[in-house]
Backbone as JSON, one array per atom type, in Angstrom:
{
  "sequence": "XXXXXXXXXXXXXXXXXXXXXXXXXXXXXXXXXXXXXXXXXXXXXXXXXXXXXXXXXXXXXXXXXXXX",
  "N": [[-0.21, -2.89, -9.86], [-3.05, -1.06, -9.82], [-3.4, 2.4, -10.44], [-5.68, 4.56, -9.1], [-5.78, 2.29, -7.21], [-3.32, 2.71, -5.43], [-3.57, 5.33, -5.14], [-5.6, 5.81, -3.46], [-4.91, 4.7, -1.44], [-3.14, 5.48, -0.59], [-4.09, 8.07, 0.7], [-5.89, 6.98, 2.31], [-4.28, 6.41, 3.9], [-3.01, 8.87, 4.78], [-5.27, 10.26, 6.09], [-5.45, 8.23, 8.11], [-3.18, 8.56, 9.75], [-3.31, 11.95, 10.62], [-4.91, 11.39, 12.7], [-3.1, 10.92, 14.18], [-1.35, 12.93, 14.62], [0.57, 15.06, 15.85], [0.26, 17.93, 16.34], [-2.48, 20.51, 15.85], [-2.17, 21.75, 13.0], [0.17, 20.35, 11.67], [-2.1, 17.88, 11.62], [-4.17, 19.11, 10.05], [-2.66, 19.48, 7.49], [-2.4, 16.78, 6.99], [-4.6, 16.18, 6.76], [-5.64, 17.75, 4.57], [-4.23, 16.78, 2.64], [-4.48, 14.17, 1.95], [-7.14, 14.29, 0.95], [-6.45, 15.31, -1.28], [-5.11, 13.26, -2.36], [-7.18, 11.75, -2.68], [-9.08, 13.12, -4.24], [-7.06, 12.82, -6.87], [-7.53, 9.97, -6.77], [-9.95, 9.85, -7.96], [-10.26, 11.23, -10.08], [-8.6, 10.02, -11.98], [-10.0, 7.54, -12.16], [-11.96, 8.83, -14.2], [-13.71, 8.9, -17.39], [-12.02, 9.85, -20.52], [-12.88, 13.01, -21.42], [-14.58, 13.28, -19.85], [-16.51, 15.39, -17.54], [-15.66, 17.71, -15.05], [-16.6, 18.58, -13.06], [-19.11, 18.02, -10.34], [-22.21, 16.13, -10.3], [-25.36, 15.45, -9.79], [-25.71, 12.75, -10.26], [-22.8, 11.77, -9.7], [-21.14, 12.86, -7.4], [-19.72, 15.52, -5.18], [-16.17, 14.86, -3.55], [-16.34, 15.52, -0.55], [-19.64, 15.61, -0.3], [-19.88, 12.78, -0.51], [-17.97, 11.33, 1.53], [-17.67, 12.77, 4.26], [-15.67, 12.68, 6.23], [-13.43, 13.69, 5.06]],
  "CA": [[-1.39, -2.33, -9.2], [-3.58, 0.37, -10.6], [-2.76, 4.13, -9.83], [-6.19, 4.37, -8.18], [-5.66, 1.73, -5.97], [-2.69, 3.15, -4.54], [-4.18, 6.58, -4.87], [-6.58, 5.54, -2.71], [-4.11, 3.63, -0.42], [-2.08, 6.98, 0.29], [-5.36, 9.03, 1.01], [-6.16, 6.34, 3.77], [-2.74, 6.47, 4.83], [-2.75, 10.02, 5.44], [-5.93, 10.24, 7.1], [-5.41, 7.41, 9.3], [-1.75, 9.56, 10.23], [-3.76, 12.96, 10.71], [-5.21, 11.28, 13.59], [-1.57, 10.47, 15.32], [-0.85, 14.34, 14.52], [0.82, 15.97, 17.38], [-0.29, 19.5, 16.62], [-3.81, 20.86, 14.72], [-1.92, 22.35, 12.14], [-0.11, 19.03, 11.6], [-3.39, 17.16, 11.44], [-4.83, 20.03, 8.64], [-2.16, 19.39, 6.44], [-2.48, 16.06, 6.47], [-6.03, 15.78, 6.21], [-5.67, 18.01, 3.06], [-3.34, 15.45, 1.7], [-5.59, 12.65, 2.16], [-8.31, 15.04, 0.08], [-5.54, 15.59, -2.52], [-5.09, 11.8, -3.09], [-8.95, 10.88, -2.83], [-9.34, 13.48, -5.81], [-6.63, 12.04, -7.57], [-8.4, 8.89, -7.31], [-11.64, 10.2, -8.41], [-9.83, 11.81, -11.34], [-8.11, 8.46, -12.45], [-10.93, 6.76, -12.96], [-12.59, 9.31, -14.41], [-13.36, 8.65, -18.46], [-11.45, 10.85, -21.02], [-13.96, 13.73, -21.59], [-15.96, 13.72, -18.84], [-16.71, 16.27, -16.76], [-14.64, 17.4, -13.52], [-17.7, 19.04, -12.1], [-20.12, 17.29, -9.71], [-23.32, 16.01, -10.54], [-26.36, 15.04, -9.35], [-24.99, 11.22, -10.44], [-21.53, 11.86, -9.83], [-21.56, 13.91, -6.47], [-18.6, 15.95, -4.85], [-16.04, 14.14, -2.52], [-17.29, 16.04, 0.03], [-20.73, 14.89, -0.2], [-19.65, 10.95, -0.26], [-16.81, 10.95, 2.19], [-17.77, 13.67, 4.81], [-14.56, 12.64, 6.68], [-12.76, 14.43, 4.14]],
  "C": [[-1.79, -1.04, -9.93], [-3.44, 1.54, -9.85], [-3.88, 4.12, -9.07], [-6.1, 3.52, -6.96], [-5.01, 2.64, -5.12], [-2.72, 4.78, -4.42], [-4.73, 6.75, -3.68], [-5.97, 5.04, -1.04], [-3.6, 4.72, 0.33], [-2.87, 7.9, 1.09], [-5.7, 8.23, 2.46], [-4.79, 6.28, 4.97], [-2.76, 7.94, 5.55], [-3.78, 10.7, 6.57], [-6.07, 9.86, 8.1], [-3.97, 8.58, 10.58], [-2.02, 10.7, 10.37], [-4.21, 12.45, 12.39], [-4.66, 11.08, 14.82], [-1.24, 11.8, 15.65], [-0.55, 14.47, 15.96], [0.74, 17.44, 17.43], [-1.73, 19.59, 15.47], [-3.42, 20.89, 13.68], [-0.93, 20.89, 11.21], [-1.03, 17.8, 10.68], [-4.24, 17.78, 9.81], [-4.25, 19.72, 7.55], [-2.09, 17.76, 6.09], [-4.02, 15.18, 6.05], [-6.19, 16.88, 4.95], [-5.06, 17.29, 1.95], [-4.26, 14.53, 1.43], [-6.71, 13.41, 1.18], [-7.66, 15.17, -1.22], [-5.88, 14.22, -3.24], [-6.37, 11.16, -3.81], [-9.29, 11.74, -4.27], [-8.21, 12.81, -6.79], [-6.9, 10.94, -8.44], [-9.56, 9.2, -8.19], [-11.21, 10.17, -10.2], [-9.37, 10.69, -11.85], [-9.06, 7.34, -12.91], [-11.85, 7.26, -13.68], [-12.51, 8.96, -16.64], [-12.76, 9.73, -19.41], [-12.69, 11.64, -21.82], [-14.65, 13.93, -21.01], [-15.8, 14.97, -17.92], [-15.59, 16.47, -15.46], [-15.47, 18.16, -13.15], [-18.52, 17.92, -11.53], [-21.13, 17.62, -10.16], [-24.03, 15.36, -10.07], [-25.68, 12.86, -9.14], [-23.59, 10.61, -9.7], [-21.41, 12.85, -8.66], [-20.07, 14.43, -6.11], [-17.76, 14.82, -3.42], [-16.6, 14.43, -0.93], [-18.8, 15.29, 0.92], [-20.68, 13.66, 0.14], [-18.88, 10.3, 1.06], [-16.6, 12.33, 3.16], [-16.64, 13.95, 6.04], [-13.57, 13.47, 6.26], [-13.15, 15.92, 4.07]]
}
């Protein structure tokens, strides 16, 4: 399996498990995890040389995935 995939796999994992949290603080750290992974992903498929800024084309996770 490709590293994104399971980039991607862990990021849903941790978000989904932010929502079980039994304290806020808890929940924060694992919804920063889940933001960790999702850039990961981003970065992994990203081509060698390109940019790691957002662009108009290419937007921030943020922007795409306001869950995050």
């Amino acid at each position: 399996m490709k590293e994104v995939y399971l980039f991607r796999q862990y990021a849903e994992e941790a978000a989904c498990a932010s929502s079980k949290a039994t304290s806020r603080e808890e929940a924060d750290a694992l919804l920063a995890l889940a933001c960790t992974w999702a850039q990961a992903a981003l970065m992994s498929e990203r081509k060698p040389g390109s940019s790691v800024f957002p662009s108009p084309r290419h937007p921030s996770l943020m922007a795409t995935h306001p869950v995050f």
